[in-house]
C-alpha positions as CSV (number, residue, x, y, z in Angstrom):
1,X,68.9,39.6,-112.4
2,X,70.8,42.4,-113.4
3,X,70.1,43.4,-117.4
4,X,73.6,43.2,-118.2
5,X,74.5,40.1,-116.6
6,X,71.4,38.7,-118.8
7,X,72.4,40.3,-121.6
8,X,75.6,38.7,-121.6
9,X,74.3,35.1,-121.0
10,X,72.4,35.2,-123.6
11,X,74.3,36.0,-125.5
12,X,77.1,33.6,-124.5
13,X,74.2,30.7,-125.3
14,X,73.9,31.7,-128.9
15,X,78.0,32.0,-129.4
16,X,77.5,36.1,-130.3
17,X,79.9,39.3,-129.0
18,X,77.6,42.1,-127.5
19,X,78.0,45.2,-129.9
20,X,77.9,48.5,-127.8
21,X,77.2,51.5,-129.0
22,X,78.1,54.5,-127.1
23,X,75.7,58.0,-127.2
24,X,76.3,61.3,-126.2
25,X,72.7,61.9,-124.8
26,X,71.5,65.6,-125.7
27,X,73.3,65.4,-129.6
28,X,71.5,67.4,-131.4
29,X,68.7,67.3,-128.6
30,X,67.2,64.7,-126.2
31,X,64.5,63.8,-128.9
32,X,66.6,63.3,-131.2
33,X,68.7,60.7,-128.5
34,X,65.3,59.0,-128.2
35,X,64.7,58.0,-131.4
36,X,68.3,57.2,-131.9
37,X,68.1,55.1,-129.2
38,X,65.4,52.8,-130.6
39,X,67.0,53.0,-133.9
40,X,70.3,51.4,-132.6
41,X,67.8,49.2,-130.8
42,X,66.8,47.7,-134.1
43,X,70.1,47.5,-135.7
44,X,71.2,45.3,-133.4
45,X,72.8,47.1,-130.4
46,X,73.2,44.8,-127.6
47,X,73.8,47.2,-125.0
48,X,73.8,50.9,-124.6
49,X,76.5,53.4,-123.4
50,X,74.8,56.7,-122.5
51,X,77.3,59.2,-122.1
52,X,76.5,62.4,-120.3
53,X,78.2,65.5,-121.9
54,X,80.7,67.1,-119.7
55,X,83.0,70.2,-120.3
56,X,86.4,69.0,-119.5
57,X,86.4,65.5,-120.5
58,X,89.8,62.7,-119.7
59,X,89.2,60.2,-121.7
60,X,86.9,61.7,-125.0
61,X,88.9,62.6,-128.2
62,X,87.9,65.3,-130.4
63,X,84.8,63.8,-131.8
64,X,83.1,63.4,-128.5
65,X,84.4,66.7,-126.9
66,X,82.4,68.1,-130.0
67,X,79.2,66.3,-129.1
68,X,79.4,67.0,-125.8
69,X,79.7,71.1,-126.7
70,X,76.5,70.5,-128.8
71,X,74.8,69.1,-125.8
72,X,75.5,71.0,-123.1
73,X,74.4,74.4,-125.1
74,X,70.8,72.6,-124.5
75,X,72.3,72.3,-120.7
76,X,72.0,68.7,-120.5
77,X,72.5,67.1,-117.4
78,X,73.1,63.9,-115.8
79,X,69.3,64.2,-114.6
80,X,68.3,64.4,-118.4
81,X,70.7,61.3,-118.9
82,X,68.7,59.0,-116.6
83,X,65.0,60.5,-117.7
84,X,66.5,59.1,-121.4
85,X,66.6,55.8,-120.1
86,X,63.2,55.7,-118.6
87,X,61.3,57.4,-121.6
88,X,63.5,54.5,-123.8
89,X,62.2,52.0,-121.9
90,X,58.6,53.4,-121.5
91,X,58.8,53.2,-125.7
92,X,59.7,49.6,-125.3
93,X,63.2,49.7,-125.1
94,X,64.8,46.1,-124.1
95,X,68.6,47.4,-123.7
96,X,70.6,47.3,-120.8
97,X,71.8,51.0,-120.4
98,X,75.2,52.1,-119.3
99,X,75.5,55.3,-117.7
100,X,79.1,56.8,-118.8
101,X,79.7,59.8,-116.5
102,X,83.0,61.5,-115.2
103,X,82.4,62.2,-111.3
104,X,82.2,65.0,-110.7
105,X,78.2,65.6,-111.7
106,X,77.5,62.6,-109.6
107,X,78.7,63.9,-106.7
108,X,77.1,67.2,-107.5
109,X,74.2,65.4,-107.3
110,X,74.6,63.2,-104.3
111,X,75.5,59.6,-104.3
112,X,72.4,58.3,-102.8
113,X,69.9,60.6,-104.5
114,X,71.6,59.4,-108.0
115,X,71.8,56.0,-107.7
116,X,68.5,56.2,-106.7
117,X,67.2,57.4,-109.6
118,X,69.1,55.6,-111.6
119,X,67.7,52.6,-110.6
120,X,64.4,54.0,-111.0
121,X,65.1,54.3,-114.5
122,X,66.3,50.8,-115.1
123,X,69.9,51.9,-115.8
124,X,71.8,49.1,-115.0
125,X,75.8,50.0,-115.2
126,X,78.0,53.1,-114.5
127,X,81.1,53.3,-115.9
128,X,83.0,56.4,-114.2
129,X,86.5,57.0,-115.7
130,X,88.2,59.4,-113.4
131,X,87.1,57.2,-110.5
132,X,89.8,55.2,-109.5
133,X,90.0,51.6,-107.8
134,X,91.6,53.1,-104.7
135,X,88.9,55.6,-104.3
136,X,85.7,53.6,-105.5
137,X,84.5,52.1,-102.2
138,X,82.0,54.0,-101.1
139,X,80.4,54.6,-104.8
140,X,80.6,50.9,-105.3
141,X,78.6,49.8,-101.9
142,X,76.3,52.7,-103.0
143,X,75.7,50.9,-106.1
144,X,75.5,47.8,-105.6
145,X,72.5,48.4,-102.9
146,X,70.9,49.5,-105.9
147,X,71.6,46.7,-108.0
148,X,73.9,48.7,-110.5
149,X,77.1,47.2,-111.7
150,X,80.3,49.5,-111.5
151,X,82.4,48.8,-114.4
152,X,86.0,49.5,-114.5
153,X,88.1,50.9,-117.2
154,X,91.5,48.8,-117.3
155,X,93.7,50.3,-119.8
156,X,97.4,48.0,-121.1
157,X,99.5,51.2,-118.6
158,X,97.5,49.7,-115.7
159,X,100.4,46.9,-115.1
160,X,100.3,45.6,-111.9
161,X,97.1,47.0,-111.2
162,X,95.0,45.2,-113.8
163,X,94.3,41.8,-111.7
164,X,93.3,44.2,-109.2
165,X,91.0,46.0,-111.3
166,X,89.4,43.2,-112.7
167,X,88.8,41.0,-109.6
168,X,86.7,43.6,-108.0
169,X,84.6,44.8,-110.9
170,X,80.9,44.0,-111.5
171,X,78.8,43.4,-114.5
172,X,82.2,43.5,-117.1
173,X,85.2,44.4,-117.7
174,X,85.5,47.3,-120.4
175,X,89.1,46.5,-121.9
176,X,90.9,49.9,-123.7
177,X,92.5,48.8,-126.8
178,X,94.4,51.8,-127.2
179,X,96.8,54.4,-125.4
180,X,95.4,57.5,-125.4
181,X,91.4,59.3,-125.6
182,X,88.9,57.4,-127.8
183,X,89.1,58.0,-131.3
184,X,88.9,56.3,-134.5
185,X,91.8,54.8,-135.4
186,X,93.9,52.6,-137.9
187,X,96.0,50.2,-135.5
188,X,95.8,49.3,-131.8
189,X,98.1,49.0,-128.8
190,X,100.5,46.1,-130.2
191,X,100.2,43.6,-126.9
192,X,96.8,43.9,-127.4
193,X,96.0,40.0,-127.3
194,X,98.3,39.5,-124.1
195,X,96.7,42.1,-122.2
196,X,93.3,40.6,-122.7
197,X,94.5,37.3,-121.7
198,X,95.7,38.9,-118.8
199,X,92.4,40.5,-117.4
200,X,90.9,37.1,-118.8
201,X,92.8,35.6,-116.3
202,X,91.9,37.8,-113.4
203,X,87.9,37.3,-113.6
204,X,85.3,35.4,-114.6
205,X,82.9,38.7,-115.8
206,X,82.7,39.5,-119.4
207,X,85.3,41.1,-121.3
208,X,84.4,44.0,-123.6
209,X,87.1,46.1,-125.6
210,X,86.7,49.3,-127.0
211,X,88.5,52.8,-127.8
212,X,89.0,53.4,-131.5
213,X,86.7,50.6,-133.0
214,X,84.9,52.4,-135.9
215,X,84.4,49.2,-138.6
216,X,83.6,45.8,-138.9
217,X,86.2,44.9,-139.5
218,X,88.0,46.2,-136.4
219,X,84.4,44.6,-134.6
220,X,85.4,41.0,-136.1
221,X,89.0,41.7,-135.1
222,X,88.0,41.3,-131.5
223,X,85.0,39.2,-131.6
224,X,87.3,35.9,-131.0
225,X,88.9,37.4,-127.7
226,X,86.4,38.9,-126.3
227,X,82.5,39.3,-125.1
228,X,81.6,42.3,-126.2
229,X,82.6,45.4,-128.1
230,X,82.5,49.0,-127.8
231,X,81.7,51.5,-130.6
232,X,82.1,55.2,-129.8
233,X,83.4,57.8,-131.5
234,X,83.0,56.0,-135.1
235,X,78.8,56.1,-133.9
236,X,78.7,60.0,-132.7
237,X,80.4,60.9,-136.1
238,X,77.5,59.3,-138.0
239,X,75.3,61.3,-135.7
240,X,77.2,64.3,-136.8
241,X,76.9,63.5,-140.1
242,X,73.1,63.6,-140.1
243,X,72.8,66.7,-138.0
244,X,71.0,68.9,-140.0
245,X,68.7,66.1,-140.5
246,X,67.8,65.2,-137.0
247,X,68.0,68.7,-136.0
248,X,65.0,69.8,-138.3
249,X,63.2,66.9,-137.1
250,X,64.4,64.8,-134.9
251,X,62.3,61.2,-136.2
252,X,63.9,61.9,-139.4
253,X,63.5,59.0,-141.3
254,X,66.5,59.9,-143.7
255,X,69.0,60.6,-140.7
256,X,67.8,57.5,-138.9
257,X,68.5,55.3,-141.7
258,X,71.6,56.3,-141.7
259,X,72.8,56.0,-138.4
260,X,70.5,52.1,-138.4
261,X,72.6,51.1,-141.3
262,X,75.9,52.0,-139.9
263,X,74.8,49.9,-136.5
264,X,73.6,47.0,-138.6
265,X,77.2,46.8,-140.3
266,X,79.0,46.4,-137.3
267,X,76.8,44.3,-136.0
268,X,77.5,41.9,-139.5
């Protein structure tokens, strides 16, 4: 069985939302991920988004265009990404990965030759936000011949597309709470509730919402309506805050700390 699907039904059993943290692998260095990886491991993450740093990003706000500069001057690549997952999981990592990647670097790569490797890796989702339903096919058979869920974004603009969207996804159903790039923010889109009754209605998977959530209160907000929620930004600025820290050493226990305690409030 797929990790995520796992994941989620075990979760469902003991009545808990999956908290997902999301990573820009690479930031400050891919040490540095490691150990972060572990520590968000311990605090309670319930799945892992690891997003691969690109240069002209669609969907990333200011906070994780910053991360993503600080990666790629170490020239991290999507090949880095995956070699995360497997040195995670060779230090005893449990966590279903996520693979957050625009296309472009995947089909630099080749589809086959990624997927592949992926899989090798034990990653166990993609989510690729530029890819759109109507273009997905072949990237989708691709994946699921390797046993790794696609996952679509659906965003409250989608409209008549959403049941669409959602009927064909795989693994779950990552829900945008808010119009625009991710960022931390105060408020959400105001038919928030109707729009994830709507793509409730349109499939079976698990529901996860996220873009903007950055406390826990905003993570409690959502834990009624949904299966699982995504943290982003509001994590990569707690990286950014220990910087110096993790940069100097990249176990730090200080900076660490930090970045566990931040994880384990969310969590609640």
């Amino acid at each position: 069985m797929n990790l995520i699907d796992q994941r989620f039904a075990e979760l469902k059993e003991r009545g808990e939302t999956a908290l997902i943290p999301f990573l820009t692998v690479g930031d400050p260095s891919l040490d540095a991920t490691l150990e972060i990886i572990l520590e968000m491991e311990k605090a309670g993450a319930s799945l892992l988004e690891l997003g691969v740093p690109y240069s002209d990003p669609l969907a990333d706000g200011p906070v994780i265009q910053r991360s993503s500069e600080r990666a790629l001057k170490h020239r991290i690549t999507i090949l880095d990404v995956i070699e995360i997952a497997r040195k995670a999981r060779n230090r005893g990592s449990k966590l279903p990965f996520i693979l957050f990647t625009y296309y472009n670097p995947v089909l630099q790569m080749g589809l086959e030759r990624i997927f592949k490797q992926m899989s090798e890796s034990e990653i166990s989702g993609v989510i690729i936000p530029d890819l759109p339903l109507e273009e997905d096919k072949e990237v989708r058979a691709i994946a699921a011949k390797y046993g790794i869920h696609l996952i679509p974004l659906v965003a409250p603009t989608s409209n008549d597309r959403i049941k669409r969207i959602a009927s064909s996804a795989s693994g779950f159903v990552y829900c945008v709470s808010s119009l625009g790039v991710t960022g931390v923010r105060s408020e959400f889109f105001g038919g928030i509730n109707d729009f994830i009754a709507t793509v409730k209605e349109a499939t079976s998977l698990p529901i996860a919402v996220g873009f903007g959530i950055s406390s826990r209160e905003q993570v409690a907000r959502f834990e009624g309506a949904c299966d699982g929620v995504v943290v982003g930004s509001a994590i990569v600025r707690t990286i950014e805050q220990v910087l110096p820290l993790l940069e100097a050493d990249p176990a730090s226990p200080e900076g660490l700390a930090q970045i566990h305690r931040f994880v384990a409030e969310l969590k609640g």
